[in-house]
Biopython code that builds the backbone (N, CA, C, O; Angstrom):
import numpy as np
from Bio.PDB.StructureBuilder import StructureBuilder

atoms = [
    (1, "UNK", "N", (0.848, -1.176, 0.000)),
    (1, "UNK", "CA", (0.000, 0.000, 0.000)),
    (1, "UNK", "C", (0.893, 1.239, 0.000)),
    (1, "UNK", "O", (1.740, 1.362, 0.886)),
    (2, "UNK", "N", (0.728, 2.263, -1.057)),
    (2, "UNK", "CA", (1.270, 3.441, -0.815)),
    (2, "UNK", "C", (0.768, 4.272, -0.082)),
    (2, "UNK", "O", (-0.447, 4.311, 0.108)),
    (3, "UNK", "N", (1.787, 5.264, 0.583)),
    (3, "UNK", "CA", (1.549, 6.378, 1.304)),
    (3, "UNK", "C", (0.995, 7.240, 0.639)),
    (3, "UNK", "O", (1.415, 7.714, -0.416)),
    (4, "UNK", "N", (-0.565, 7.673, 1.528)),
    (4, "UNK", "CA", (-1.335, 8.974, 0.818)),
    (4, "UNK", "C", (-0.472, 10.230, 1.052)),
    (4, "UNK", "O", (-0.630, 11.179, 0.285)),
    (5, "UNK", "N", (0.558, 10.321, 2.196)),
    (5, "UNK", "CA", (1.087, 11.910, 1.975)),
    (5, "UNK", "C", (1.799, 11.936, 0.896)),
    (5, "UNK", "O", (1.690, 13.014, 0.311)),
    (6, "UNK", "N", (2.656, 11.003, 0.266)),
    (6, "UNK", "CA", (2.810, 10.985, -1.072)),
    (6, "UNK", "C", (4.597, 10.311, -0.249)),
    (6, "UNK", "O", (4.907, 9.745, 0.799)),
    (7, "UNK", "N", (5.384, 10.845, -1.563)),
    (7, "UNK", "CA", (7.142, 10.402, -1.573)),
    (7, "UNK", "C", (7.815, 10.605, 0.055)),
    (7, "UNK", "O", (7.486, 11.540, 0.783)),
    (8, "UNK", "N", (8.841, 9.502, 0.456)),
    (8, "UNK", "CA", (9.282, 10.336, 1.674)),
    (8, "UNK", "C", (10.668, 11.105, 1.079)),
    (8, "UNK", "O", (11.537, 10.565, 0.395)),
    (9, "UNK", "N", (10.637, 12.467, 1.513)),
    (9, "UNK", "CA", (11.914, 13.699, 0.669)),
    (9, "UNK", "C", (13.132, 12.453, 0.867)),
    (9, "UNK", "O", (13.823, 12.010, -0.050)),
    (10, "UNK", "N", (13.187, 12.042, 2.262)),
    (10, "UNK", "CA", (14.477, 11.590, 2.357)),
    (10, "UNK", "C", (15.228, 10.575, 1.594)),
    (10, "UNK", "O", (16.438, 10.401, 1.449)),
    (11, "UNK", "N", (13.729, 9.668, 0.940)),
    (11, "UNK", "CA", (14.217, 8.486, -0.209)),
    (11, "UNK", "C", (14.521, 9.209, -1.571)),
    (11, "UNK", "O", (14.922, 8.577, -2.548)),
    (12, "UNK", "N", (14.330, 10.426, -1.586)),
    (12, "UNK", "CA", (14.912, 10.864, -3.224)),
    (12, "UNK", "C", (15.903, 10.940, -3.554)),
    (12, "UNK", "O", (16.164, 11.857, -4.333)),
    (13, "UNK", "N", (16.992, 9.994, -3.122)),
    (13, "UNK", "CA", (18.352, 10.212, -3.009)),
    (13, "UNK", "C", (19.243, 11.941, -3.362)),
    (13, "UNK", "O", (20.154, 12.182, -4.155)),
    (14, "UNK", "N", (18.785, 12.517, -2.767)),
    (14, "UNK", "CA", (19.050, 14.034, -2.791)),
    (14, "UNK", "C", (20.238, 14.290, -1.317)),
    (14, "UNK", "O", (20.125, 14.133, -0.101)),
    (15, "UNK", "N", (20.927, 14.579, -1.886)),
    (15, "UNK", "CA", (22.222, 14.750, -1.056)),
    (15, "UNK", "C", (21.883, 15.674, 0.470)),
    (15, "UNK", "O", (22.557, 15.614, 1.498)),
    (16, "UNK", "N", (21.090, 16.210, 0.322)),
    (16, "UNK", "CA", (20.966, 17.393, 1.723)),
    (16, "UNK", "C", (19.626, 16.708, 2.439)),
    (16, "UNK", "O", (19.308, 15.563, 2.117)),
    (17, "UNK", "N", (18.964, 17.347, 3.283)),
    (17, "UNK", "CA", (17.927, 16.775, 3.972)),
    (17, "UNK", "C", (16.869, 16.905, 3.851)),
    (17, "UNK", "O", (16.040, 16.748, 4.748)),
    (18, "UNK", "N", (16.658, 17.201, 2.797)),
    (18, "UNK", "CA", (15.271, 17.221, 2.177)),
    (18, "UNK", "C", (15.003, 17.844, 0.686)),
    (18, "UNK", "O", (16.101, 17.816, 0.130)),
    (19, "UNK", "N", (14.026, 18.397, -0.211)),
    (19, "UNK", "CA", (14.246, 18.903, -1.018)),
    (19, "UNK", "C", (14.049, 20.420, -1.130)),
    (19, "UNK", "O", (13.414, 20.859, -0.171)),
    (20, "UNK", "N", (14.434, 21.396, -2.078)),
    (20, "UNK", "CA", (14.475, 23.080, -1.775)),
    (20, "UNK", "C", (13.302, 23.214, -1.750)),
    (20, "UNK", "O", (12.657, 22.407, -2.419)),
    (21, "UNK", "N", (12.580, 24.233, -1.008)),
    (21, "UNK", "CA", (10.896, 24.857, -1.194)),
    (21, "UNK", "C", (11.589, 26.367, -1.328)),
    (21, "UNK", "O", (12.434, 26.905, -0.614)),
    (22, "UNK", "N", (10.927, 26.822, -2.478)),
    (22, "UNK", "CA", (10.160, 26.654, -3.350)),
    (22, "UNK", "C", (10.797, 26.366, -4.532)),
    (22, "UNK", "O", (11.538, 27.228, -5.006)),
    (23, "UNK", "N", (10.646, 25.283, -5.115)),
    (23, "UNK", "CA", (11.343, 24.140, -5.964)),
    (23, "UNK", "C", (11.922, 25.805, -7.377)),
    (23, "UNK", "O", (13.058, 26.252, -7.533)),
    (24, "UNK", "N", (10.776, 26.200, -8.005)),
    (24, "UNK", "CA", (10.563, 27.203, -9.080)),
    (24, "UNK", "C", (10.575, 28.674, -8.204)),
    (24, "UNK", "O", (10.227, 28.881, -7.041)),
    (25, "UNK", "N", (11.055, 29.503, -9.116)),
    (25, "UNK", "CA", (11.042, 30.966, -8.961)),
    (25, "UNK", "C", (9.817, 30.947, -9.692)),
    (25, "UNK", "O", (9.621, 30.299, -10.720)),
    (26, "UNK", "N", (8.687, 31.979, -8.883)),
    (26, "UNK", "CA", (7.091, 32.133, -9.719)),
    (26, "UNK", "C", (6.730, 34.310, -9.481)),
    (26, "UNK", "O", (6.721, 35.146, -8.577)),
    (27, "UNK", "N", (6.576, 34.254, -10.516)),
    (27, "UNK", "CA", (5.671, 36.233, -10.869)),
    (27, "UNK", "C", (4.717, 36.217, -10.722)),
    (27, "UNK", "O", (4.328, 35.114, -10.339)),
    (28, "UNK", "N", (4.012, 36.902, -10.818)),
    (28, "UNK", "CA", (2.664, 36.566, -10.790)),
    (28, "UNK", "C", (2.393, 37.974, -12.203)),
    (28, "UNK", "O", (1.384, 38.210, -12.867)),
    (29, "UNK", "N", (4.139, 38.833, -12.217)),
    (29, "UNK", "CA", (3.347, 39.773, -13.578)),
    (29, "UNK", "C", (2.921, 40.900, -12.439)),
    (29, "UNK", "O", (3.444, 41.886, -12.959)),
    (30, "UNK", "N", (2.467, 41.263, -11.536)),
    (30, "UNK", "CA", (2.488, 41.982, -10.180)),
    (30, "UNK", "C", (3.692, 42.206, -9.291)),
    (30, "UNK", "O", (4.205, 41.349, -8.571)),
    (31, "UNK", "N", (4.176, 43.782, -9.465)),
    (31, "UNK", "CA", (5.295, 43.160, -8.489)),
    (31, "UNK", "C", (4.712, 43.371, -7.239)),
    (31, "UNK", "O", (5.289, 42.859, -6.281)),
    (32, "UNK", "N", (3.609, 44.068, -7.022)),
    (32, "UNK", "CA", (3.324, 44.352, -5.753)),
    (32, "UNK", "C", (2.505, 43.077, -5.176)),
    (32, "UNK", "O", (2.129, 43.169, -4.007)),
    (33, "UNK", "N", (2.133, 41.649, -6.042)),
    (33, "UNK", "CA", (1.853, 40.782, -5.287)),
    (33, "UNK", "C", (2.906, 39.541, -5.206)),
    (33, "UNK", "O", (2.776, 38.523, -4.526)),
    (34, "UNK", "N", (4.009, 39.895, -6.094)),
    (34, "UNK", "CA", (4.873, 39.233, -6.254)),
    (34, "UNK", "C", (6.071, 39.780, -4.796)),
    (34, "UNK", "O", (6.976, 39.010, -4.475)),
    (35, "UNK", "N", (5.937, 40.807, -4.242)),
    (35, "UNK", "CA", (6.270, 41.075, -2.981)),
    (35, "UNK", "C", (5.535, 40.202, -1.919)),
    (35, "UNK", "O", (6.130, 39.437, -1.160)),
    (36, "UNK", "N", (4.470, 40.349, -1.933)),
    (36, "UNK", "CA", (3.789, 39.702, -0.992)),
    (36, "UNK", "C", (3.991, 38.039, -0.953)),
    (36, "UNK", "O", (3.802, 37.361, 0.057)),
    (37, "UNK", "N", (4.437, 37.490, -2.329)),
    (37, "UNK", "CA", (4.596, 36.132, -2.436)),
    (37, "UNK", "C", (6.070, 35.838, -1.985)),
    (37, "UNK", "O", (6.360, 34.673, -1.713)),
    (38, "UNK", "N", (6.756, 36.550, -1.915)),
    (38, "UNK", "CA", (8.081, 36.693, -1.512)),
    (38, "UNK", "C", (8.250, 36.402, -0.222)),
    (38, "UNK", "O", (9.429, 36.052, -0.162)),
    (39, "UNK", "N", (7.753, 36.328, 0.933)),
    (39, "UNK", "CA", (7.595, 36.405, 2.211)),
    (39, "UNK", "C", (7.323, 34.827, 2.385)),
    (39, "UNK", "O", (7.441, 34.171, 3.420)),
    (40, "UNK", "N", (6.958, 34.420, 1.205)),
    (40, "UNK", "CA", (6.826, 32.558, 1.446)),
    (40, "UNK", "C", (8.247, 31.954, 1.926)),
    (40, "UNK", "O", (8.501, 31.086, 2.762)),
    (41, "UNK", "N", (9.259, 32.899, 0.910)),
    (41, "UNK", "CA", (10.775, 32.085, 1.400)),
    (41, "UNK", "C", (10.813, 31.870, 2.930)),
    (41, "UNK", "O", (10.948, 30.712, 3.324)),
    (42, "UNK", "N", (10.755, 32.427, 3.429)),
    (42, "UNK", "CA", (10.930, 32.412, 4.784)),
    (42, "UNK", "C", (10.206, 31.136, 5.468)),
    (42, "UNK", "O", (10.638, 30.866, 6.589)),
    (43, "UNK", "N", (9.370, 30.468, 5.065)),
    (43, "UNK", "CA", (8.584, 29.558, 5.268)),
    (43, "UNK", "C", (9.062, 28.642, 6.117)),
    (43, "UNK", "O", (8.627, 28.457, 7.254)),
    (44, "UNK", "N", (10.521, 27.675, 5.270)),
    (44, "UNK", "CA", (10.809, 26.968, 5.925)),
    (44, "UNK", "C", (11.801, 27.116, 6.913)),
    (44, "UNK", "O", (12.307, 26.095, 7.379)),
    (45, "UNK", "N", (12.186, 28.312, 7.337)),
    (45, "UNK", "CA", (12.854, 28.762, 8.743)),
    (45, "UNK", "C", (11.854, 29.370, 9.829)),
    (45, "UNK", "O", (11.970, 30.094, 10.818)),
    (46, "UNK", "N", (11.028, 28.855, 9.298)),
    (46, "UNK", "CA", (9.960, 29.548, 10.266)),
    (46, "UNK", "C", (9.475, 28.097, 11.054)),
    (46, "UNK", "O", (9.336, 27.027, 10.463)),
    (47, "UNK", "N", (9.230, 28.328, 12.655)),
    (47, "UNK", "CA", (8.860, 26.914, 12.988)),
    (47, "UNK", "C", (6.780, 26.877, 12.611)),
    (47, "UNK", "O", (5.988, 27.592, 11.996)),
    (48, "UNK", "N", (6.721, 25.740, 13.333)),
    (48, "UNK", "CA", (5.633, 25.163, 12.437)),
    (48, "UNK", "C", (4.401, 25.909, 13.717)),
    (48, "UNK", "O", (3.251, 26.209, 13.395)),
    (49, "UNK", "N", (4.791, 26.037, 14.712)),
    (49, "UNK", "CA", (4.091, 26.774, 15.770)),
    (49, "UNK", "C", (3.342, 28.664, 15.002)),
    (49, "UNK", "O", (2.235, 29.163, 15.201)),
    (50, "UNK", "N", (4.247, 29.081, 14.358)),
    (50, "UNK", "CA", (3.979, 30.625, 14.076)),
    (50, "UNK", "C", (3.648, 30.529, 11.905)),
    (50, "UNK", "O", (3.640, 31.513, 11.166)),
    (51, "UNK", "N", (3.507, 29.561, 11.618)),
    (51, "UNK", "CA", (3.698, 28.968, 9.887)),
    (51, "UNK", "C", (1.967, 29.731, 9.930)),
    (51, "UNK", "O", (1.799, 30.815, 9.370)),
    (52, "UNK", "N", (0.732, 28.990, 10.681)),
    (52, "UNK", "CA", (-0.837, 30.004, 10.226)),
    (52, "UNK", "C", (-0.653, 31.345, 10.418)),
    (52, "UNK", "O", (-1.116, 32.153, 9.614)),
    (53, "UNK", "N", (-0.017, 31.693, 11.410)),
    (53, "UNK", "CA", (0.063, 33.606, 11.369)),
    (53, "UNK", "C", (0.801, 33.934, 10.183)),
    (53, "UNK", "O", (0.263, 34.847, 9.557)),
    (54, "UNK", "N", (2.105, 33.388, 9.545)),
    (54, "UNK", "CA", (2.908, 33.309, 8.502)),
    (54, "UNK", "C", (1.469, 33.510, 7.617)),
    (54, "UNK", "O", (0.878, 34.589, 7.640)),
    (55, "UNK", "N", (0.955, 32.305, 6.806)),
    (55, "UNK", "CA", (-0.057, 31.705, 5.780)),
    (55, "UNK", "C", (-1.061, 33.261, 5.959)),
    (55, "UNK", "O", (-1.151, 34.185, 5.151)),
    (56, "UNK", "N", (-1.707, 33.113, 7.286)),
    (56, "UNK", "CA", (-2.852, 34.377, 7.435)),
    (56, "UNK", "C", (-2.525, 35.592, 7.111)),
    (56, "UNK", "O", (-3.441, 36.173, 6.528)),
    (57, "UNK", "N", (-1.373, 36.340, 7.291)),
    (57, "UNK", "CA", (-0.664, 37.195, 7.032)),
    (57, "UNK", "C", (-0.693, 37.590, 5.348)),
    (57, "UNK", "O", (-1.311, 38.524, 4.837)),
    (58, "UNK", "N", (0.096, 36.669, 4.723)),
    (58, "UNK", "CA", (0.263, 36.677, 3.237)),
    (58, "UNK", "C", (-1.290, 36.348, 2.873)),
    (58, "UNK", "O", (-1.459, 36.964, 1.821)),
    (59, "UNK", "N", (-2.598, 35.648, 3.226)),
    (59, "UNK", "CA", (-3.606, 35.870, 2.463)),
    (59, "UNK", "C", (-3.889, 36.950, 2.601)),
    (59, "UNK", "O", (-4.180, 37.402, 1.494)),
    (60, "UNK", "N", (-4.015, 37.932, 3.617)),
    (60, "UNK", "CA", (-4.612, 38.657, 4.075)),
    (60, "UNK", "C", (-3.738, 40.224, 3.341)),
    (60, "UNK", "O", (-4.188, 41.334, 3.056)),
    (61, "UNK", "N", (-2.886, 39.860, 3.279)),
    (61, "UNK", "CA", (-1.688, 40.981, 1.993)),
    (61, "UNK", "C", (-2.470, 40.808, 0.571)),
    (61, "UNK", "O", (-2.919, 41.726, -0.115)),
    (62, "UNK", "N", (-2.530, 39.268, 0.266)),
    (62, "UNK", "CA", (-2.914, 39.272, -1.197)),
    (62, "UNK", "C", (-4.627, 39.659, -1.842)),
    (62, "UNK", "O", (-5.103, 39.830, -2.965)),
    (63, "UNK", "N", (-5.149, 39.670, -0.460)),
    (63, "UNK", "CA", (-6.811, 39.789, -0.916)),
    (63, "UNK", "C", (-6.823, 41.452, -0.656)),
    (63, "UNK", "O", (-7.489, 42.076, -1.482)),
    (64, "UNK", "N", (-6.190, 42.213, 0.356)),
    (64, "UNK", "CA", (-5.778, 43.040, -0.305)),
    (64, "UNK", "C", (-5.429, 44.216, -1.699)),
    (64, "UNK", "O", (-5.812, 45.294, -2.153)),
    (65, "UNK", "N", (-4.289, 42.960, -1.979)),
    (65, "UNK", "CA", (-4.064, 43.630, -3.478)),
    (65, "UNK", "C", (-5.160, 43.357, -4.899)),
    (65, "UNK", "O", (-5.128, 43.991, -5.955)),
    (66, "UNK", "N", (-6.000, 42.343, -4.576)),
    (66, "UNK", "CA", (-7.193, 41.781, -5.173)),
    (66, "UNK", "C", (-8.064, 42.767, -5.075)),
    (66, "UNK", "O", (-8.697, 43.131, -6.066)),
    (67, "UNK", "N", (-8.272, 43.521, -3.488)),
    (67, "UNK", "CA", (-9.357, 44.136, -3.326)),
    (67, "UNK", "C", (-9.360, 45.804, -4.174)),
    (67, "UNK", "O", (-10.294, 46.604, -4.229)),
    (68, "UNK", "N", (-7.755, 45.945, -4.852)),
    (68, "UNK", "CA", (-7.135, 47.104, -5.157)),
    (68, "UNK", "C", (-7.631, 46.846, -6.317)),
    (68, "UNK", "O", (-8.330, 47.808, -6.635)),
    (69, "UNK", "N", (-7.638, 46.186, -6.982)),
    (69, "UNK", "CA", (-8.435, 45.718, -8.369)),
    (69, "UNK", "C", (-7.314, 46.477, -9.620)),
    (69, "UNK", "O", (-7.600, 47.158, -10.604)),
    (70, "UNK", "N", (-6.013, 46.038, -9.106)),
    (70, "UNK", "CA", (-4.525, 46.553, -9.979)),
    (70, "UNK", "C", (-4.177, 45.556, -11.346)),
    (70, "UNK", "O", (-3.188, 45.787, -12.042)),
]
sb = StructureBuilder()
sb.init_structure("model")
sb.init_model(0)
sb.init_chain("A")
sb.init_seg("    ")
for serial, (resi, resn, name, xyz) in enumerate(atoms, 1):
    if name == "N":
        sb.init_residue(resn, " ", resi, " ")
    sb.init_atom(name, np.array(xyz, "f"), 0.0, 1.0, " ", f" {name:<3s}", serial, name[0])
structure = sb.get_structure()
């Protein structure tokens, strides 16, 4: 039976301890939401305790710039 969370990182024979997030550099064509998407790097130095204020934060930037209608 396979695992529903999917691959484990550590079997991808990938030399370091896991694999890079965020795999792709992404625009969105916005730089002012492409700022706001920027704040994802930080993601995985962030512990997993403060990651929804992280997530809530950046929706709450991007609906925002949605609501600016740019």
């Amino acid at each position: 039976m396979s695992d529903v969370r999917g691959p484990d990182p550590s079997s991808s024979g990938s030399a370091g301890p896991g694999p890079s997030w965020p795999l792709d550099e992404f625009t969105s064509g916005n730089t002012d939401v492409d700022a706001v998407l920027s704040r994802l790097a930080v993601l995985t130095d962030t512990p997993v305790s403060e990651q929804p204020e992280l997530y809530s934060e950046i929706s709450d930037s991007l609906l925002a710039e949605l609501n600016q209608g740019r």
